[in-house]
C-alpha positions as CSV (number, residue, x, y, z in Angstrom):
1,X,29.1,40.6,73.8
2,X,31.0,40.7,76.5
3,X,31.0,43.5,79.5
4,X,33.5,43.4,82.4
5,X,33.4,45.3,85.8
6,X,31.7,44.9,89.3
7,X,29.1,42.8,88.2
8,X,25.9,43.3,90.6
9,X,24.1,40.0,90.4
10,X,21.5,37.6,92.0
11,X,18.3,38.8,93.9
12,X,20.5,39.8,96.6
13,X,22.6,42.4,94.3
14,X,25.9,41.1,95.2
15,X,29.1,42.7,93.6
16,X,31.6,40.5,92.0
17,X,34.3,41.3,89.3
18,X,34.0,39.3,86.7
19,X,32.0,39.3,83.3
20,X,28.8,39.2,81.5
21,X,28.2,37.4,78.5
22,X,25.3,38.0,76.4
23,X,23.7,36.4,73.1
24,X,20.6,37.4,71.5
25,X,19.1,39.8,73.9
26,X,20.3,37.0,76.8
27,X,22.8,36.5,79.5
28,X,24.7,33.3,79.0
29,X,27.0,33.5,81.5
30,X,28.6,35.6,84.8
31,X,31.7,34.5,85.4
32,X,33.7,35.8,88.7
33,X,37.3,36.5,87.2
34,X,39.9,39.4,87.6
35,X,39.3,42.3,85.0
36,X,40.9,45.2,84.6
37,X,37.8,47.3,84.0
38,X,36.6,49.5,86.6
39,X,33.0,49.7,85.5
40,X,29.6,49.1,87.3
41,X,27.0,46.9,85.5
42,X,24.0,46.5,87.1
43,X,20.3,45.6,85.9
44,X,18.1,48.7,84.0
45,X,15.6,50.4,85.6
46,X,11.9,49.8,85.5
47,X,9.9,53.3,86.4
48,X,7.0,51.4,88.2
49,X,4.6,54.7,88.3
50,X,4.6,57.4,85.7
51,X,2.0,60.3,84.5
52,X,4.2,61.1,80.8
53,X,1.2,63.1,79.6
54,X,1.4,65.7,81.8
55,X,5.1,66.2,80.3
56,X,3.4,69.2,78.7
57,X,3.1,71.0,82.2
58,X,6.4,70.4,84.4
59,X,6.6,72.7,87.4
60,X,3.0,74.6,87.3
61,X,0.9,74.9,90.5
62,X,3.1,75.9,93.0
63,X,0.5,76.7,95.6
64,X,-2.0,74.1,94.6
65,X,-2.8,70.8,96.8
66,X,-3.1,67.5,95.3
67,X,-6.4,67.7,94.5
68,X,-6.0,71.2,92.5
69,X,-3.0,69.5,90.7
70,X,-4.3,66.3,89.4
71,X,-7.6,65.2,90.7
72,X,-10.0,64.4,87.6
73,X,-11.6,65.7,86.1
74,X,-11.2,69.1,86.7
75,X,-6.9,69.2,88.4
76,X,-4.9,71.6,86.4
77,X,-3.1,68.4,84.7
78,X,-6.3,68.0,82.7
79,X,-6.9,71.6,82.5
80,X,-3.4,71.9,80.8
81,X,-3.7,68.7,78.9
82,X,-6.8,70.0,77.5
83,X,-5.3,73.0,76.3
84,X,-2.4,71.5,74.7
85,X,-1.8,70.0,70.9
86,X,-1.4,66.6,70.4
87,X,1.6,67.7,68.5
88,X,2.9,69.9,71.6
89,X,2.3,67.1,73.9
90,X,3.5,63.9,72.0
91,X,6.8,66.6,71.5
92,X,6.9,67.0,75.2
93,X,6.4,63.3,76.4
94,X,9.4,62.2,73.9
95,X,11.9,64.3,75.6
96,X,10.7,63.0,78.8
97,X,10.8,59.3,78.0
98,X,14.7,60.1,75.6
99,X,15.7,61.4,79.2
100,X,14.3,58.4,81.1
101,X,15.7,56.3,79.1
102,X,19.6,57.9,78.8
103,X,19.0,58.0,82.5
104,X,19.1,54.3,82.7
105,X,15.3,53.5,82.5
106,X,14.3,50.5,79.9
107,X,10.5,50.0,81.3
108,X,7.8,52.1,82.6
109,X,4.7,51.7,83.8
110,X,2.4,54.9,82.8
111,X,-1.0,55.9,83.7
112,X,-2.0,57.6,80.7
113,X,-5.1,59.8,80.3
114,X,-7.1,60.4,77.5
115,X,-8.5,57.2,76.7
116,X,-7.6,55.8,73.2
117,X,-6.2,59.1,71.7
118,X,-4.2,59.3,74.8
119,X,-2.6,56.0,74.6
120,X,-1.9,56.2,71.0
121,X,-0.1,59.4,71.7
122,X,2.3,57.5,73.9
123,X,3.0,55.2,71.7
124,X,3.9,57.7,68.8
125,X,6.2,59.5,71.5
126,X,7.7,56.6,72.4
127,X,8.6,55.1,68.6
128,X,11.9,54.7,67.5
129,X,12.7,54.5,71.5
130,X,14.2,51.5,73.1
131,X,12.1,52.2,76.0
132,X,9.7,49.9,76.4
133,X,5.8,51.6,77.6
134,X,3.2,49.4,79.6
135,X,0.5,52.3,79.1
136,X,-2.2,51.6,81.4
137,X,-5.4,53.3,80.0
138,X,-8.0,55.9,81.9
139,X,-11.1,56.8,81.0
140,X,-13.9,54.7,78.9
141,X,-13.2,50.9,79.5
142,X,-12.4,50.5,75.7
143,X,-9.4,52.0,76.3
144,X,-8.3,48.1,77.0
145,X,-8.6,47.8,73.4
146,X,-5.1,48.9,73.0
147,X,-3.7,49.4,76.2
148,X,-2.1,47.1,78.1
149,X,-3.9,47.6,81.6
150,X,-6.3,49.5,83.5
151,X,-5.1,52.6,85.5
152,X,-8.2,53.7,88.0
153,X,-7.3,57.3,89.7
154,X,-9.1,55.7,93.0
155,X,-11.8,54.5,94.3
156,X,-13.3,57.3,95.7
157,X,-13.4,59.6,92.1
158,X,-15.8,57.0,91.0
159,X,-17.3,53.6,90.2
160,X,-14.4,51.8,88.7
161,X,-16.2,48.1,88.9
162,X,-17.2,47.9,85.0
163,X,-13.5,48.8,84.1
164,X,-12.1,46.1,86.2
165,X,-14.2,43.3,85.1
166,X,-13.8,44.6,81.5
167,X,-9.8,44.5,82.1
168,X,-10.3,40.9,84.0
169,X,-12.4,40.0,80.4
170,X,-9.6,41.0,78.5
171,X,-6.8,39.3,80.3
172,X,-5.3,42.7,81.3
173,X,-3.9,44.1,84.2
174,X,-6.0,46.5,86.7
175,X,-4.1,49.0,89.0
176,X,-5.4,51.8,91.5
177,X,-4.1,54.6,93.7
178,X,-5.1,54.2,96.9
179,X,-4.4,55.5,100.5
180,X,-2.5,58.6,99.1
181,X,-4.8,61.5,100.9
182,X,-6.1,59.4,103.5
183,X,-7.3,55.5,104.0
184,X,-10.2,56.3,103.1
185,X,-10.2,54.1,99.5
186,X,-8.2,51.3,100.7
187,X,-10.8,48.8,101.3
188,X,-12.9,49.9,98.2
189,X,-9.9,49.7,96.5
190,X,-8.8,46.3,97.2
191,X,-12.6,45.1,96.8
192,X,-11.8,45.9,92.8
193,X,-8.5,43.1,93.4
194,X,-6.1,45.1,91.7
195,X,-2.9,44.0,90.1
196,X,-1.1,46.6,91.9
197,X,-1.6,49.5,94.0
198,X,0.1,52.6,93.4
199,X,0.8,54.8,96.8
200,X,-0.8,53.7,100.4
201,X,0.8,56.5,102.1
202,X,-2.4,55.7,104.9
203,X,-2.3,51.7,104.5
204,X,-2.9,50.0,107.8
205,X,-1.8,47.0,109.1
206,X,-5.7,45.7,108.7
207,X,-5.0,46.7,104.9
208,X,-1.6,45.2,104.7
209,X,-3.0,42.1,105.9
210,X,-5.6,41.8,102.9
211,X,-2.5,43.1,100.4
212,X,-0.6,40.3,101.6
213,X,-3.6,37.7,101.3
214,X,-4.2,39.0,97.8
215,X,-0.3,38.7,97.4
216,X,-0.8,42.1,95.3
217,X,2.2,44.6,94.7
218,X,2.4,48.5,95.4
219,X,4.3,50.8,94.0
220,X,5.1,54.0,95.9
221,X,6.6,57.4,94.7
222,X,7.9,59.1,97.5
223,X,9.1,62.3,96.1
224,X,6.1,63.5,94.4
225,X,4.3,62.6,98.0
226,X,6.5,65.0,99.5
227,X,5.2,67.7,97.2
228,X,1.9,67.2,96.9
229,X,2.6,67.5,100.8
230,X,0.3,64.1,101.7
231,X,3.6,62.7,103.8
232,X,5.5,59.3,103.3
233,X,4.8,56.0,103.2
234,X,6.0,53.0,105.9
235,X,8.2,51.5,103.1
236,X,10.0,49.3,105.5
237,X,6.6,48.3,106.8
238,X,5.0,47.7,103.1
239,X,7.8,45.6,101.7
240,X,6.5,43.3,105.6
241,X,4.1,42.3,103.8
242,X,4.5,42.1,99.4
243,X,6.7,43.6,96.7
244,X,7.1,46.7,96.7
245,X,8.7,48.8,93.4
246,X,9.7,52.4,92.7
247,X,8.2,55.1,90.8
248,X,8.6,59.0,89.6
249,X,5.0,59.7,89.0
250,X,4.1,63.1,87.5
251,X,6.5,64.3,85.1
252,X,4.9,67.8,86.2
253,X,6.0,67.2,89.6
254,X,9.2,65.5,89.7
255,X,12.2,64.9,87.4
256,X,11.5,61.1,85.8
257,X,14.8,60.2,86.7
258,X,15.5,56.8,89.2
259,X,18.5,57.9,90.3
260,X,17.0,60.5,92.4
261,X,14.1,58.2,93.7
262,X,16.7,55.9,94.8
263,X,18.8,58.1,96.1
264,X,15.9,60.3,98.4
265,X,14.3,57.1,99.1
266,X,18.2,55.7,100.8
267,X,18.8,58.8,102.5
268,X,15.2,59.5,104.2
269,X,13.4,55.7,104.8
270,X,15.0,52.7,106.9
271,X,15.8,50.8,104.2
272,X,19.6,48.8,103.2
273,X,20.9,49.9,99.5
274,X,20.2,46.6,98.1
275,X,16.3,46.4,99.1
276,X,16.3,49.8,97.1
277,X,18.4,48.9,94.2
278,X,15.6,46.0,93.8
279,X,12.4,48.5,94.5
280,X,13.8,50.1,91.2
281,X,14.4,46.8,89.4
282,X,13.2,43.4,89.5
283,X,10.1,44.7,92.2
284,X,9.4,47.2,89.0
285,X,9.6,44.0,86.5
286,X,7.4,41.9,88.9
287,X,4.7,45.1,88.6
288,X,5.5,45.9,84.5
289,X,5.2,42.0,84.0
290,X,8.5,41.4,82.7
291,X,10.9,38.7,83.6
292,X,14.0,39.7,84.6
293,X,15.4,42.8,86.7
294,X,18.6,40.7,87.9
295,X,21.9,39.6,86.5
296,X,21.9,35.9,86.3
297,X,22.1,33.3,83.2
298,X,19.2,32.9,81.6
299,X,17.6,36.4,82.4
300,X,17.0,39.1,79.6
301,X,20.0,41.6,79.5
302,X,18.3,44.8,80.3
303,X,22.1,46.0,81.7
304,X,23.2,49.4,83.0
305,X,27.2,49.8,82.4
306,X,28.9,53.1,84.9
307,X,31.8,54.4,84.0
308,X,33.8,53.3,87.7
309,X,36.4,56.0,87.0
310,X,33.9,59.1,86.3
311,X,34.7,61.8,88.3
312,X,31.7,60.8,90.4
313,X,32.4,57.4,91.3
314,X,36.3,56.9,91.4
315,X,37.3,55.5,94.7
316,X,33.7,54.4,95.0
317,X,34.0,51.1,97.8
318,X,30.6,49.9,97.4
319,X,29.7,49.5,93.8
320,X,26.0,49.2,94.7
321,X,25.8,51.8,97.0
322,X,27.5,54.0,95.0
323,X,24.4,53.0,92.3
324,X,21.9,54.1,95.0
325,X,23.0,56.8,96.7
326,X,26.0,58.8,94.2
327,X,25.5,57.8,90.6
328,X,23.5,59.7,88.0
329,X,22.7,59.9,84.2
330,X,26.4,61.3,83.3
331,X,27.9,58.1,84.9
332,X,26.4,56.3,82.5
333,X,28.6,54.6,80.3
334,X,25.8,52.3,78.0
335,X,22.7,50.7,78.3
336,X,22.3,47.2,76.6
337,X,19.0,46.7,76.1
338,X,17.4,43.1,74.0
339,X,16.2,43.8,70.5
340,X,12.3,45.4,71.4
341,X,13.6,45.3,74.9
């Protein structure tokens, strides 16, 4: 297969016209050439932080704080989660992850509740998809037993020692939130040595330091910290010191769409177009443990192809800030993803 445009390529997202070339899943080749396509090809998303489950309950709690909204075990999420079919909410997570992945999305990394029956209902929503789940498990440590990580609320909702070494026994990934009301976790937090961190609206510099001594990744979600009103993270100041990817969080809270991460996190944060463009790529393939997340020979091709001449993006002079900041789910010409991604 062959797909021409402005090629965004390399870990430094340059444009060039030219041309992919992939076989089996692979790209072979990018070859700098004049085309006379006008499309955009850039790599597929990876959604570093999701909550699918709560697909069930988009838009309820208005008035509530954090804590009301999601806190275990008691938040309205579980409240609603526990009200809700298995059928209702399997139905419910499908459309969510069908949108995610029209909008561009091949990976995503998803806290899912629930324990075992939880993490089997992802993966029944997600069949026949060629979006690819990393479910990280709550609840009971056996959950590792078919998920593929850990996913700890945070440190201070309780004891979270036995699930990490249980994960660390299993060769499987551990993640927490932490520093999302306060800073108040941080330390216990990194005391577990997560994998990654999801949030550290509060991290300090002392905290930054250990992150960058433990060389561990965080993830941050910056909408859904706007409306669960705990403020915004340093994000310039966090990707100082490790990788730092991109993440939607709550389906209840927030559209699961990258698009609109990218584009709020351009627009509000001191950050160029091509540091975001990688927060929602290869930083999100570093955290989902993929390879990949760039254009270059060798690399899966996980590929996004715009349509250049939408009515959106015609005239667009910067093919990758045009990704960033004006492109959306209707630009999108076709995803080629690998066979199982």
């Amino acid at each position: 297969m062959i797909i021409e445009g402005q090629i965004v390529t390399g870990a430094d997202f340059r444009s060039l016209e030219g041309r992919v070339v992939v076989e089996d899943g692979e790209i072979v080749a990018v070859e700098a050439t004049p085309v006379e396509s006008e499309d955009i090809v850039f790599p597929a998303f990876v959604n570093a932080h999701t909550h699918v489950g709560d697909s069930i309950a988009k838009e309820a709690g208005r008035e509530l704080s954090l804590k009301s909204l999601v806190a275990p075990p008691d938040g309205l999420k579980h409240q609603l989660l526990a009200e809700s079919s298995r059928e209702d909410q399997i139905a419910a997570m499908r459309r969510s992850l069908s949108f995610m992945q029209s909008g561009g999305t091949a990976t995503f990394v998803d806290f899912r509740e629930e324990g075992i029956a939880g993490v089997a209902a992802l993966h029944e929503a997600v069949a026949g998809l060629d979006i690819k789940p990393v479910a990280f498990g709550r609840g009971d440590p056996t959950v590792l037993d078919v998920a593929d990580g850990f996913g700890a609320s945070g440190a201070n909702d309780g004891d979270f020692a036995a699930s990490r070494a249980a994960a660390q026994d299993a060769g499987k990934p551990f993640a927490i939130h932490a520093g999302e009301r306060d800073a108040s976790d941080i330390d216990a937090a990194l005391d577990l040595e997560p994998d990654h961190l999801v949030h550290m609206v509060y991290a300090e510099s002392a905290h930054l330091e250990r992150v960058a001594d433990m060389d561990i990744p965080i993830v941050v979600s910056p909408r859904s910290n706007l409306v669960t009103e705990v403020g915004l993270p340093s994000i310039s100041d966090l990707r100082k010191y490790t990788t730092v990817a991109l993440g939607t969080d709550n389906v209840m809270l927030n559209s699961p769409s990258m698009f609109r991460e990218m584009e709020f996190v351009a627009k509000c944060c001191e950050l160029t177009d091509p540091e975001v463009l990688d927060m929602a790529t290869r930083a999100g393939t570093e955290v989902a443990g993929q390879q990949g997340g760039i254009i270059e020979e060798g690399e899966p091709a996980r590929l996004v192809v715009l349509d250049g001449e939408s009515d959106n993006l015609v005239g667009a002079r910067d093919p990758v800030r045009a990704i960033v900041r004006r492109a959306g789910r209707d630009d999108i010409k076709h995803v080629q993803l690998p066979a199982n991604n």
